[in-house]
KOLTOR-707027 format. One line per 10 residues: for each residue x, y, z of N, C-alpha, C. Coordinates in steps of 0.001 Angstrom, whole numbers, always signed. Layout:
N
X,Y,Z,X,Y,Z,X,Y,Z | ...
! end
This chain:
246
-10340,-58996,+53230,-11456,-58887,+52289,-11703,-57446,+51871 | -11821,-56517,+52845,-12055,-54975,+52664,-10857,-54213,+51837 | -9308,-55134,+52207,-8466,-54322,+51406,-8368,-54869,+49790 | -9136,-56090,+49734,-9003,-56887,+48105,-10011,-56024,+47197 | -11016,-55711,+47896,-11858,-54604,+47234,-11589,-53026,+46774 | -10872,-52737,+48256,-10009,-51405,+47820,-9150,-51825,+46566 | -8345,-52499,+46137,-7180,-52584,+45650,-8020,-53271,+44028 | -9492,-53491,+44471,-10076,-53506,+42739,-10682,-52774,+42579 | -10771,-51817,+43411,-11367,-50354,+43161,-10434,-49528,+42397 | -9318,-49486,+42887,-8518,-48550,+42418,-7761,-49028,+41328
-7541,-50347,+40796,-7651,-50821,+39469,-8422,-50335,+38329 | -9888,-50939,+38673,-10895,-49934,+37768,-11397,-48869,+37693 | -10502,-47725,+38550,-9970,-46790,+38453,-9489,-46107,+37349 | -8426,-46603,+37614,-7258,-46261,+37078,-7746,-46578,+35515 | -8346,-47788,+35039,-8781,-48663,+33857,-9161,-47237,+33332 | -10642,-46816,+33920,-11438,-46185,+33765,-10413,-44661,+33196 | -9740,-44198,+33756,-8798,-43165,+33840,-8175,-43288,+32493 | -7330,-44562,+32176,-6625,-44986,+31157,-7298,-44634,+29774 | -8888,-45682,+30058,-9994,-45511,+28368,-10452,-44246,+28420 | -10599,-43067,+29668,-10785,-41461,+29021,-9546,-41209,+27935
-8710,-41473,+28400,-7149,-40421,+28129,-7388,-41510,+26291 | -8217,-42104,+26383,-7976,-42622,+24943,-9137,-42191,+24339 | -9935,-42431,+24486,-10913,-41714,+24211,-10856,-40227,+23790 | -9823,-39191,+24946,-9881,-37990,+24438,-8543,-37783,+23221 | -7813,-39112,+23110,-6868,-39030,+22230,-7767,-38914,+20834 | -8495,-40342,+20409,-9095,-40409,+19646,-10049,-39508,+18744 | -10685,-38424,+19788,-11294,-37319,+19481,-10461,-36278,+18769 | -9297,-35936,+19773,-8660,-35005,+18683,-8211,-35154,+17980 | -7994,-36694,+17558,-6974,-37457,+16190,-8492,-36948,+15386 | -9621,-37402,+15657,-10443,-37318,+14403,-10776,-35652,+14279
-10704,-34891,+15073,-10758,-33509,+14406,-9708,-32726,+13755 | -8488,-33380,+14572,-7277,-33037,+13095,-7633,-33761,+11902 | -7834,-34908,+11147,-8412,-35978,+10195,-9201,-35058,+9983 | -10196,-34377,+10311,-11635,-33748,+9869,-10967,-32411,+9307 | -10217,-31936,+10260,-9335,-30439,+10003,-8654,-30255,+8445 | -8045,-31493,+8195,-6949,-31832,+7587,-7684,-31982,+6290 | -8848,-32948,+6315,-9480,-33269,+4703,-10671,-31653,+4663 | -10801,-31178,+5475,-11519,-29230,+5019,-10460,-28483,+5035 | -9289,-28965,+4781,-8601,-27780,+4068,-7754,-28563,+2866 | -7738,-29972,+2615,-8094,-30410,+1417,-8645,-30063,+539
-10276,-29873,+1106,-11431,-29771,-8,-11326,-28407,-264 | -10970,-27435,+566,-11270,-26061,+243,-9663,-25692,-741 | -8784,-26570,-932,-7295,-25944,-1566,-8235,-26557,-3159 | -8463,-27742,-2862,-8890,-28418,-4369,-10382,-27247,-4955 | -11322,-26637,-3973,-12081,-25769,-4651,-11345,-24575,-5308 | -10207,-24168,-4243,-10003,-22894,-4532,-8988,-23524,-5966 | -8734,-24491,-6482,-8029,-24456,-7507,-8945,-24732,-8977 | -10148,-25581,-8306,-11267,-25976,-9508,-11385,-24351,-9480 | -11674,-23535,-8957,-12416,-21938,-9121,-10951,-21628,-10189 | -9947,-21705,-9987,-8824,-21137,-10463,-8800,-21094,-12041
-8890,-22798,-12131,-8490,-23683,-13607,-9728,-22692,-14212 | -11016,-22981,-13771,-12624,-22157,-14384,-12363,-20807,-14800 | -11729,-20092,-13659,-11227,-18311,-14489,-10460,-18394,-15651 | -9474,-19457,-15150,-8258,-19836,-16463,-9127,-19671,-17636 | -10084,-20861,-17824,-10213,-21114,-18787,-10938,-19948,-19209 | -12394,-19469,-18702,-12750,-18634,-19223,-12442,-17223,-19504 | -11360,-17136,-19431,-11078,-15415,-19401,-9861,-16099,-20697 | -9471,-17286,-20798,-8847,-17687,-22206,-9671,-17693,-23601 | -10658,-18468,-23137,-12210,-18174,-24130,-12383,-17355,-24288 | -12800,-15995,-23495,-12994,-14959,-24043,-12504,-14123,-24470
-11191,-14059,-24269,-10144,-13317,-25139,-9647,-13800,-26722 | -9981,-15184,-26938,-9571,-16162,-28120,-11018,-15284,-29197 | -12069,-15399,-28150,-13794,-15214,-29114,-13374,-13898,-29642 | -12786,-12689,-28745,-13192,-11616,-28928,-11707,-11038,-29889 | -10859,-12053,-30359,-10123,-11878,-31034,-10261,-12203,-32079 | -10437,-13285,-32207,-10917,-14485,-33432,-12070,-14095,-34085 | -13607,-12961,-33620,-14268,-11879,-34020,-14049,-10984,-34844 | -12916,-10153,-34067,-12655,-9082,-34552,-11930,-9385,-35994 | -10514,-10033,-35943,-9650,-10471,-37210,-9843,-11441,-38255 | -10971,-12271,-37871,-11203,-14157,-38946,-10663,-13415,-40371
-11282,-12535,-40475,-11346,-12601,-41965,-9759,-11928,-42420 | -9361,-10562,-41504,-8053,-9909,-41621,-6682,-11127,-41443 | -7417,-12525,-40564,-5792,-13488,-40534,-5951,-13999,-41646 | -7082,-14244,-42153,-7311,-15016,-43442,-6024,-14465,-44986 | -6629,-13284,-44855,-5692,-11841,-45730,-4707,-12052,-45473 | -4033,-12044,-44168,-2877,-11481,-44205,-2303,-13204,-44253 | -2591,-14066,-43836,-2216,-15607,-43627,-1622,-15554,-42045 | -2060,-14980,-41161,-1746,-14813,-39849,-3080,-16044,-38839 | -1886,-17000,-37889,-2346,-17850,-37367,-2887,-17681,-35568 | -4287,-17547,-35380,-4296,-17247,-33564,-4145,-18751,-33018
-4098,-18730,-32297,-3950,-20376,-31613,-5198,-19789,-30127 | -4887,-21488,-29633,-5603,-21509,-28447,-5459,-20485,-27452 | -3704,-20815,-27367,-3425,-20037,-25919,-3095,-18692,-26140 | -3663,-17840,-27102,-3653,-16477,-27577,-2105,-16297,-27897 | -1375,-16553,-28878,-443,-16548,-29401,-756,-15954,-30446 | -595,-15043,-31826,-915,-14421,-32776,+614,-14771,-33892 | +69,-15413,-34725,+1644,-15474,-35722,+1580,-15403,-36636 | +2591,-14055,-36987,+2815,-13683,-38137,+3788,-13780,-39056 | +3405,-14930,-40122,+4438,-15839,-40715,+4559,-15658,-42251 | +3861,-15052,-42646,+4048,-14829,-43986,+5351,-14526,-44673
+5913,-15327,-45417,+7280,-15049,-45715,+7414,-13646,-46598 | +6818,-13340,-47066,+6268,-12701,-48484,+6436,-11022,-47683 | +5919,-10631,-46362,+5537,-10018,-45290,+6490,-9612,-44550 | +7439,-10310,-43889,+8217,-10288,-42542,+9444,-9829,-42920 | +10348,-10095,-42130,+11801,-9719,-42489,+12489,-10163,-44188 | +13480,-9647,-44394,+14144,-11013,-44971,+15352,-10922,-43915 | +15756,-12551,-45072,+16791,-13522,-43591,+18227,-12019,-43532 | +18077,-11999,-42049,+19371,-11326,-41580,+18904,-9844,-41243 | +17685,-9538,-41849,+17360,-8022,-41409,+16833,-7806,-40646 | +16495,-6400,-40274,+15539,-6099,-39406,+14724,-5090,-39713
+14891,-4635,-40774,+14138,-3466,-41316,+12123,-3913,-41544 | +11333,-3272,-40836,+10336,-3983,-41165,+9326,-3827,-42378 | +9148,-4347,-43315,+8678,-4037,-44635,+7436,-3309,-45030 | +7350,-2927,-45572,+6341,-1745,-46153,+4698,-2588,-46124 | +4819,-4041,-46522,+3293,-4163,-46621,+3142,-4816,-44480 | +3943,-5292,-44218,+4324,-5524,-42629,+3508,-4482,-41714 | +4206,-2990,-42540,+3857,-2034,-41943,+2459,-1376,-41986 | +1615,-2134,-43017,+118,-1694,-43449,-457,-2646,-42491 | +196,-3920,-42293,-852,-4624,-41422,-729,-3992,-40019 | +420,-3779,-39338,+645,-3923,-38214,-703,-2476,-37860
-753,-1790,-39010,-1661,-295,-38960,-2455,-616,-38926 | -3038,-1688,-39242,-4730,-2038,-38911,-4795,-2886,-37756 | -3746,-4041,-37718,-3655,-4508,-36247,-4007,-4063,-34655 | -2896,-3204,-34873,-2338,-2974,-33731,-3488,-2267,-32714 | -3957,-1254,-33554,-5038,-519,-32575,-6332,-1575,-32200 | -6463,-2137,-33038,-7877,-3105,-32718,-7514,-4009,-31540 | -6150,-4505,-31545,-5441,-5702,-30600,-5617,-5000,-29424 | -5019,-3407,-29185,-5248,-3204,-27725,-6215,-2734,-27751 | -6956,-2243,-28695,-8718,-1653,-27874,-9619,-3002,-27449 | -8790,-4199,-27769,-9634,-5778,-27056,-8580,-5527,-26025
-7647,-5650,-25473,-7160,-5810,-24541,-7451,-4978,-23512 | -7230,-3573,-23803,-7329,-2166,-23373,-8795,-2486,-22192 | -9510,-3201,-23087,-11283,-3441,-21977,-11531,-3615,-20915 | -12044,-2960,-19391,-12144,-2717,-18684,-11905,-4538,-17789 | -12731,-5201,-18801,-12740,-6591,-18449,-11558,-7553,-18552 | -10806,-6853,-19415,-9850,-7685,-19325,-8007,-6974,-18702 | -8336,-5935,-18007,-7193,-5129,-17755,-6485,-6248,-16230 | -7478,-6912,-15804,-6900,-7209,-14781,-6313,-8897,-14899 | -7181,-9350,-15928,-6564,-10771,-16373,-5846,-10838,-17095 | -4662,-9934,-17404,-3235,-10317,-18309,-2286,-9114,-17730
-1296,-10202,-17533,+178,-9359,-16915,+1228,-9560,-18001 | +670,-10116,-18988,+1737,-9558,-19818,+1441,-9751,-21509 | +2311,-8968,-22487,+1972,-9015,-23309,+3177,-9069,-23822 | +3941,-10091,-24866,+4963,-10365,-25325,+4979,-10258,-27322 | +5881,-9796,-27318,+6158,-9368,-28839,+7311,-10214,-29093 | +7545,-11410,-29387,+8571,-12248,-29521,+8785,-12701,-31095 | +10592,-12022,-31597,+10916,-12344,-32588,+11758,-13696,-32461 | +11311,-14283,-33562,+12139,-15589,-33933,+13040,-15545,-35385 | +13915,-16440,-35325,+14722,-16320,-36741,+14772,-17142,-36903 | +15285,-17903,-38303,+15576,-19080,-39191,+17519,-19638,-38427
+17115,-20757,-39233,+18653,-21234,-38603,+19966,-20593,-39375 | +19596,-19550,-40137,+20859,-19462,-40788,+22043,-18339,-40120 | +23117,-18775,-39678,+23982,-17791,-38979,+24074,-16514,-39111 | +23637,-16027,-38223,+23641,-14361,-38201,+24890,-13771,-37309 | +25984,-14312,-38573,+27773,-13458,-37746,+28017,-12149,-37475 | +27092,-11167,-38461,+27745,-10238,-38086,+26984,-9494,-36757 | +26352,-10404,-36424,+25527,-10113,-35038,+26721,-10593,-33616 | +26842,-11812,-33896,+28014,-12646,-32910,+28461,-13346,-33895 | +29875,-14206,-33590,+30648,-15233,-34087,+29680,-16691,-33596 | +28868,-16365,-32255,+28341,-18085,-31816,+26876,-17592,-33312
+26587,-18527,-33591,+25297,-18334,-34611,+24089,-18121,-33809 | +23727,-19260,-32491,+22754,-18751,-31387,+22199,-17457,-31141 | +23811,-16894,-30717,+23362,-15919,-29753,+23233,-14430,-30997 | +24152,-14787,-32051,+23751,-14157,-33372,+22358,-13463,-33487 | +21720,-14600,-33415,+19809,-14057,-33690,+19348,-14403,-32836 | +19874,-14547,-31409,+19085,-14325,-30311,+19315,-12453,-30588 | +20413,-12180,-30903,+20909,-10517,-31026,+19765,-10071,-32318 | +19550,-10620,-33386,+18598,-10224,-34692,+17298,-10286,-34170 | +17168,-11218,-33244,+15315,-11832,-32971,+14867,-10568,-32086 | +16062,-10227,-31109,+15516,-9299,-30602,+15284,-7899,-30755
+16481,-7604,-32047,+16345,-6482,-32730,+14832,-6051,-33548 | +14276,-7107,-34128,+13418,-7415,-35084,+12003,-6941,-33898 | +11952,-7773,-33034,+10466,-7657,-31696,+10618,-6373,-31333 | +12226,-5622,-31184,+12248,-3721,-30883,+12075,-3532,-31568 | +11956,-3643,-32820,+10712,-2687,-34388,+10190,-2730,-34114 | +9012,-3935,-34161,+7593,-3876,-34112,+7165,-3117,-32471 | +7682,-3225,-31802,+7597,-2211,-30336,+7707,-905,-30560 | +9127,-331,-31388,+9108,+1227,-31086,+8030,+1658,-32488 | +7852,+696,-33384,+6731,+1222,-34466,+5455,+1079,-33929 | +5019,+549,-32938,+3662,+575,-32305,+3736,+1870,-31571
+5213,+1914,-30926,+4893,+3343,-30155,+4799,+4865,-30718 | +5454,+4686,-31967,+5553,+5339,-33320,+4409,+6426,-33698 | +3267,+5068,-33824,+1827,+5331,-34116,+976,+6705,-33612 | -26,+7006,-34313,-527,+8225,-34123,-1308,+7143,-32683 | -2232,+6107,-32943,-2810,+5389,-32416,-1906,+5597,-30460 | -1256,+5021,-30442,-715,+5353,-29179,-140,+6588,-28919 | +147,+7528,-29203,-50,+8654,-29150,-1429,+9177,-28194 | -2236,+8394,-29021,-3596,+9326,-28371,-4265,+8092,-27270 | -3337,+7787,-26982,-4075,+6792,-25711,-4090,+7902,-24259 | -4962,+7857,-23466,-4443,+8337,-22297,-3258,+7866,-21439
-2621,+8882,-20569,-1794,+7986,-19283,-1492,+7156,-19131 | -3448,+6647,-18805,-3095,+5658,-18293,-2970,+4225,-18946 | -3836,+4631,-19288,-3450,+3315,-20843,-2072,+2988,-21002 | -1210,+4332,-21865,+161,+4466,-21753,+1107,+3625,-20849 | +750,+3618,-19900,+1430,+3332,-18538,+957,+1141,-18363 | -36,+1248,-18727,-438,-101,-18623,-79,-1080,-19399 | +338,-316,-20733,+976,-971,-22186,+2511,-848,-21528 | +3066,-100,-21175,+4353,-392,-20992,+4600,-1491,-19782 | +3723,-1484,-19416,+3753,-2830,-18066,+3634,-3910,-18645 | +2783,-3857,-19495,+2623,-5315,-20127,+3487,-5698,-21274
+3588,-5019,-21861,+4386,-5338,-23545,+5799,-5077,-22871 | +6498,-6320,-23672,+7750,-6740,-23909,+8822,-7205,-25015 | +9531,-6887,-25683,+10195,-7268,-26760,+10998,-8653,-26141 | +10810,-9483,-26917,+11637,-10461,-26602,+12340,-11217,-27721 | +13366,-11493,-27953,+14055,-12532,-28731,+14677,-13936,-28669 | +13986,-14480,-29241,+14171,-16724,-29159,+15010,-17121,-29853 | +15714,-16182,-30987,+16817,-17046,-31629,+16267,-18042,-32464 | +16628,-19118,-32839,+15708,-20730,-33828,+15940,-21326,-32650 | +14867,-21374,-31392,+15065,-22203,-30275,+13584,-22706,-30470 | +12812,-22156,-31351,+11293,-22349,-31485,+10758,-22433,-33521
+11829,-23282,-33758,+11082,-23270,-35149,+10344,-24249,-35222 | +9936,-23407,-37145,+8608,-24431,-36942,+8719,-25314,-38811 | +7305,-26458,-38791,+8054,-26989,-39631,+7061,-26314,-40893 | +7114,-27325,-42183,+6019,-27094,-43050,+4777,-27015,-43028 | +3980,-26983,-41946,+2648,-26951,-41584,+2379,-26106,-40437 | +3556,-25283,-39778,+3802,-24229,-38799,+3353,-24633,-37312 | +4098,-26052,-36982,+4007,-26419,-35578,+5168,-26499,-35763 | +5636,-27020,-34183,+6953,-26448,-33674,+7588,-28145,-34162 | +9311,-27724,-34269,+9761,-28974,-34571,+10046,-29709,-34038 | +10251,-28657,-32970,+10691,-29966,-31279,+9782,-30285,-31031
+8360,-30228,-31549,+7322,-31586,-31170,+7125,-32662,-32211 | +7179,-31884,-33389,+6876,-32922,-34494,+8094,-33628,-35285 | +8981,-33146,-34719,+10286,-33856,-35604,+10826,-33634,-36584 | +10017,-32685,-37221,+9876,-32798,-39114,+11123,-31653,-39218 | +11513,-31683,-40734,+12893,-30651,-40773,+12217,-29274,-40599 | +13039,-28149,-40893,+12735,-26642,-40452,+12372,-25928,-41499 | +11305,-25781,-41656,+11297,-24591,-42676,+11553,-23127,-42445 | +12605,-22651,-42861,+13353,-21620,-42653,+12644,-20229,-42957 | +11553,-20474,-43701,+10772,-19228,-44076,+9214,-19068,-42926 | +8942,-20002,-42618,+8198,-19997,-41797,+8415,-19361,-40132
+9856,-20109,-40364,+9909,-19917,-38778,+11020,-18293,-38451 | +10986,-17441,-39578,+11649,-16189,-39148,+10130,-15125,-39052 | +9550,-15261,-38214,+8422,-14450,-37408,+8033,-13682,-36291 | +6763,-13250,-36508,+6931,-12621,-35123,+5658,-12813,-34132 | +5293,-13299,-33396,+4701,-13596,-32776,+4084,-12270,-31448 | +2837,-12115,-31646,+1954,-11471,-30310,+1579,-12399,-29239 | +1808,-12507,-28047,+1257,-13484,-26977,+800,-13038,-25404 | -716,-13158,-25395,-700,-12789,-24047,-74,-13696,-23091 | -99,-13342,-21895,+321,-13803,-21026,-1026,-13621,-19879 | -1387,-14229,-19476,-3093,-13993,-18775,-2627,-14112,-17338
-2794,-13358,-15945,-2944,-13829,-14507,-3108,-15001,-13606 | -4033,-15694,-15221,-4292,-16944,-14427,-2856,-17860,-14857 | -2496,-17248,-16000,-1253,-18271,-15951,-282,-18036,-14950 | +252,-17372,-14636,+392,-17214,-13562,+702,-17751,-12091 | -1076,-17897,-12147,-1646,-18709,-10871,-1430,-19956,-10938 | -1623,-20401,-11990,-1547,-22019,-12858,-233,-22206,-12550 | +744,-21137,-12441,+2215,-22124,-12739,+2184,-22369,-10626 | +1913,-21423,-10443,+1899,-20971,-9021,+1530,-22578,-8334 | +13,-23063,-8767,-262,-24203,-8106,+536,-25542,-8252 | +1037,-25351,-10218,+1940,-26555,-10201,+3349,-26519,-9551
+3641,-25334,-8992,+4831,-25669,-8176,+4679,-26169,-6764 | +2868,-26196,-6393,+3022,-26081,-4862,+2421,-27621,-4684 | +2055,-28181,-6001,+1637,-29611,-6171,+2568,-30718,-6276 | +4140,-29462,-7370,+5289,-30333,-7252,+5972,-30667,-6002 | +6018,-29572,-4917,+6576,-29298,-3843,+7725,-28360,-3883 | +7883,-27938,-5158,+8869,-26652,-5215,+9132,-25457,-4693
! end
């Protein structure tokens, strides 16, 4: 009798022993679970905070552009877009097909442009939200051989000749000239000549054709385009790679 008791003692024991060790399982399953969804919530804040800078430091660079020029894009027929892209399409204005020489009334705008574009950029407020600033020439589809034999890489060779004008004629300027240092130093960090070749034309209404389908208008799409490039984009591409798993 005394040993049937021992031997259900040490059963519900042991029981007892068994439902801690679960019990303390259970606990730390739910503070990893607890761990796991607060650093959920804090990746998804720190990205709502992200998208919010995005946007607003896009807004305010669009306002304080779209201010300064409404009436000068109007004149010149120069288009800003959302994502601070600046295009300058005027056929009348720009190259003609195959050159690079940049034209005399080209050269009156870019003189009123240019200084106003970086004294908005240049702003204390916005020195730290854009890493880059792109000067990207585009050309029409018509073969530019005596550049290359492939036609592509032809006026990928013209597009980029064309974006180094408008670069060494900005640097040209009395206007940069009299920038300080450091300024100096901050424009060359950011500004870039770049050339697209007809990898980005556009049609009769000056959207791109690889979205809309429509044929090419060849006068439209030999331009030159200003585009920031903002920090937060950046960051933006940063999160969609870490959302893709890339």
């Amino acid at each position: 009798m005394s040993l049937t008791k021992k031997g259900s003692k040490s059963e519900e024991s042991n029981w007892v022993s068994f439902s801690d060790i679960m019990t303390g399982l259970m606990v730390i399953f739910m503070f990893i679970a607890i761990s796991y969804i607060l650093e959920v919530q804090k990746k998804q804040e720190e990205r709502d905070e992200l998208f919010e800078e995005f946007q607003a430091t896009k807004e305010s660079l669009y306002n304080a552009l779209d201010s300064a020029f409404r009436e000068d894009f109007n004149k010149w027929k120069v288009e800003l877009d959302k994502d601070l892209s600046i295009k300058f399409t005027n056929p009348d204005v720009l190259f003609a097909s195959g050159q690079t020489e940049i034209r005399p009334y080209f050269r009156e705008i870019l003189d009123e442009f240019l200084p106003v574009y970086f004294e908005i950029v240049l702003q204390d407020r916005y020195r730290d939200k854009i890493s880059e600033i792109r000067i990207e020439g585009h050309t029409d589809q018509v073969p530019a051989y005596n550049f290359d034999t492939d036609p592509y890489i032809g006026n990928i060779k013209l597009s980029q000749l064309r974006s180094a004008q408008v670069l060494k004629y900005f640097r040209n300027m009395d206007f940069f000239r009299s920038l300080p240092e450091e300024s100096v130093q901050l424009i060359q960090f950011w500004l870039t000549a770049n050339g697209l070749s007809y990898g980005r034309t556009l049609d009769d209404n000056k959207n791109l054709t690889s979205e809309t389908g429509l044929p090419v208008n060849n006068e439209f799409s030999r331009r030159v385009e200003f585009r920031i490039v903002t920090t937060s984009d950046k960051l933006v591409e940063r999160v969609i790679q870490e959302l893709s798993g890339r």
